[in-house]
C-alpha positions in Angstrom: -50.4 -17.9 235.8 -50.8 -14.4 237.3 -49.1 -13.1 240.0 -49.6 -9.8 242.0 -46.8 -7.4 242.5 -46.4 -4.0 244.2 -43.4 -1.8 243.9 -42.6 -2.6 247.8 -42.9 -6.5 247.7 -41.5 -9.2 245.8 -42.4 -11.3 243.0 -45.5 -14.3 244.2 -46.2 -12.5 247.5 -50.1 -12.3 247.6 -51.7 -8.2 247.9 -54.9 -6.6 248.0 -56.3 -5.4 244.8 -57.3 -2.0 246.1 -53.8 -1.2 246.1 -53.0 1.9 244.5 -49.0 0.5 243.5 -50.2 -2.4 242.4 -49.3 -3.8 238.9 -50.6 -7.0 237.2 -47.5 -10.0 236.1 -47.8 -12.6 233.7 -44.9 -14.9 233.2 -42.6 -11.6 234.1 -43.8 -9.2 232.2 -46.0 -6.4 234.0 -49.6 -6.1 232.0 -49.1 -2.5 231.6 -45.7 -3.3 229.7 -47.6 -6.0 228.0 -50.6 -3.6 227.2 -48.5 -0.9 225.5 -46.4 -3.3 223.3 -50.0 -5.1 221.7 -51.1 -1.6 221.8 -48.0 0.0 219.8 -48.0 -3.3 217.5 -52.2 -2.8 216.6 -51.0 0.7 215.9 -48.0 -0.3 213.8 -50.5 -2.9 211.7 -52.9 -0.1 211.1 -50.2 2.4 209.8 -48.6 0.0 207.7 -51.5 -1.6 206.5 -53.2 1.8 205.5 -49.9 2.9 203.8 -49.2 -0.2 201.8 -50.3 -0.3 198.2 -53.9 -1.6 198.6 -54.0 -5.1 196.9 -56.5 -4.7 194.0 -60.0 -5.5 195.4 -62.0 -6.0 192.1 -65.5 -5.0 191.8 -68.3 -7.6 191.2 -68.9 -5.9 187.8 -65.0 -6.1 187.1 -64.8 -10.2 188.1 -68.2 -10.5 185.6 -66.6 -8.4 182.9 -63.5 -10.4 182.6 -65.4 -13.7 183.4 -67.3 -12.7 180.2 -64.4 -11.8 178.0 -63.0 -15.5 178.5 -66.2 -16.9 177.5 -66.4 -14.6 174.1 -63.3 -15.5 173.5 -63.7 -19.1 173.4 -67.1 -18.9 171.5 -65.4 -16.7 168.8 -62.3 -19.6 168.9 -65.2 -21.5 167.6 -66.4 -19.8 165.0 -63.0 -19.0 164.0 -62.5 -22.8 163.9 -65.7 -23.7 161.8 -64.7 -20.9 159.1 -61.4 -22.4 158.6 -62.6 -26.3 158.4 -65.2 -24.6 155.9 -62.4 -22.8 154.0 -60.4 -26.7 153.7 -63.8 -28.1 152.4 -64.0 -29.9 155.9 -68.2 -30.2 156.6 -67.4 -32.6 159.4 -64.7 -29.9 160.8 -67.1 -27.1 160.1 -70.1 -29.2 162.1 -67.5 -29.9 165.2 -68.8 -26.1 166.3 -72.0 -28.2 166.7 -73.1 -30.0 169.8 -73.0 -33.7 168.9 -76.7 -34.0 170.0 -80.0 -35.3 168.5 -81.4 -31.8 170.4 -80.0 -29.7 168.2 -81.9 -27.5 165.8 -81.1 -25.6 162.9 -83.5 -23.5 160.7 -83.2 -21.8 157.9 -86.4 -20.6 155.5 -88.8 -22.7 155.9 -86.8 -25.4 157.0 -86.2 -26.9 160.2 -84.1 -29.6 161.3 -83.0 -31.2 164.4 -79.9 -33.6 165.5 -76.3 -33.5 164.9 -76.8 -36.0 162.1 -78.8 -34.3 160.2 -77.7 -30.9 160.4 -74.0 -32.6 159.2 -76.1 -34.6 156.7 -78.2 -31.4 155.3 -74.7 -29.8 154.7 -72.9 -32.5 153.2 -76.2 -32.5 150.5 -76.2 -28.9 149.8 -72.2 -28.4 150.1 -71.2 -31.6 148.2 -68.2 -29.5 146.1 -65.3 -26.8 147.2 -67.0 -24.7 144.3 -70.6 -24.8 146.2 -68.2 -24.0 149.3 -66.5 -21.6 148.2 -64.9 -19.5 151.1 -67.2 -18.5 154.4 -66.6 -15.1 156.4 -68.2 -13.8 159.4 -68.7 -10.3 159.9 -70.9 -7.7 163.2 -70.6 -10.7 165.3 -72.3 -9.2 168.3 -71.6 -11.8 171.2 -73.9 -11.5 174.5 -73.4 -13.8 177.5 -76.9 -14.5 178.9 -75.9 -16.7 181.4 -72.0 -18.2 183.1 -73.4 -21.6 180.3 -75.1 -19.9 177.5 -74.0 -17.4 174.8 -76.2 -15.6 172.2 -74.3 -14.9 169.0 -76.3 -12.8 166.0 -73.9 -11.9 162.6 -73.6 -12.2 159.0 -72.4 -14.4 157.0 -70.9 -14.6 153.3 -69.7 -16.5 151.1 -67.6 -15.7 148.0 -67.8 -18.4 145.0 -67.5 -17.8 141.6 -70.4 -17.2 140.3 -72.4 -15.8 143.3 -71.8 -14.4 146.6 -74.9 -15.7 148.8 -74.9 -14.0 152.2 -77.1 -13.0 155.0 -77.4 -13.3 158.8 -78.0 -16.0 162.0 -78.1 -16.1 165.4 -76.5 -19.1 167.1 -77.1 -20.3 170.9 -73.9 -21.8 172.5 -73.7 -23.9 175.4 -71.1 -25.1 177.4 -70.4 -28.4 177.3 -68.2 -31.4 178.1 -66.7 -30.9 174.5 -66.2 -27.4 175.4 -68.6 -24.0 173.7 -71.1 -25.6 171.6 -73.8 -24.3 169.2 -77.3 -25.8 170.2 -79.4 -23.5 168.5 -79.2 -22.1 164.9 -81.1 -19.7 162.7 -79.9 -18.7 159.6 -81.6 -16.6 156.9 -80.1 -15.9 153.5 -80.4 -12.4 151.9 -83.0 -12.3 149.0 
């Protein structure tokens, strides 16, 4: 409630507004009083607000860059993961990199095949001894993140055996899946 004072009257008593001494109350506090303490606190926030160490406000470039960094990371975990069932003679570990999906193609030479299956299937036929294993290495793995659910991967690949050291490149496609980074695309060529 408001009430009208002047410096010659009491509090309540009712005044003109064209009076020169007169000064606004609200619940006992004059306005001009009021005025100069939100005035002084505004002031106060401003100073202490322009003074205090600003928190880190990170660029739409920065949020992508680091957003980007998780995802590389967990495609390389991956690959990372596949070379080492590979290395234990483990196909079915090495094909877990794989989505489990009768879309999936791989191609290599001539050859193309699609589904989880057969991809696992092709390997187990073509890999059916540790010596035809031998051990798998990735090297220039050159990561790009084409979109917050896809990942392009192209690098080489070698492996050492005993009697020969086959080698040559791919590209992979990742997706993110329920399983987590998946590859749903890959083409692999062997050096002649």
């Amino acid at each position: 409630m408001l009430y009208m004072r002047s410096r010659n009257t009491d509090l309540g008593q009712p005044i003109l507004f064209n009076n020169p001494e007169l000064t606004v109350v609200r619940r006992g506090i004059p306005m001009k009083q009021k005025l100069s303490v939100s005035t002084a606190l505004l002031a106060l926030t401003i100073i202490t607000s322009t003074l205090a160490p600003a928190k880190s406000i990170q660029s739409p470039s920065s949020v992508l860059e680091k957003r980007n960094a998780r995802i590389i990371a967990a495609v390389r975990s991956v690959l990372e993961a596949q070379s080492d069932a590979w290395n234990r003679g483990d196909v079915t570990g090495f094909m877990d990199g794989y989505a489990r999906s009768p879309d999936i193609t791989f191609i290599s030479g001539d050859s193309f095949t699609r589904g989880w299956q057969t991809v696992h299937d092709r390997y187990k036929k073509n890999y059916d001894s540790r010596e035809k294993m031998g051990t798998l290495t990735y090297s220039d793995l050159e990561p790009t993140v084409l979109s917050p659910d896809v990942v392009m991967v192209k690098g080489r690949w070698h492996l050492q055996r005993a009697k020969d050291e086959p080698h040559g490149r791919f590209t992979l496609i990742f997706r993110r899946t329920k399983a987590g980074w998946r590859i749903v695309h890959d083409h692999t060529s062997s050096a002649s």
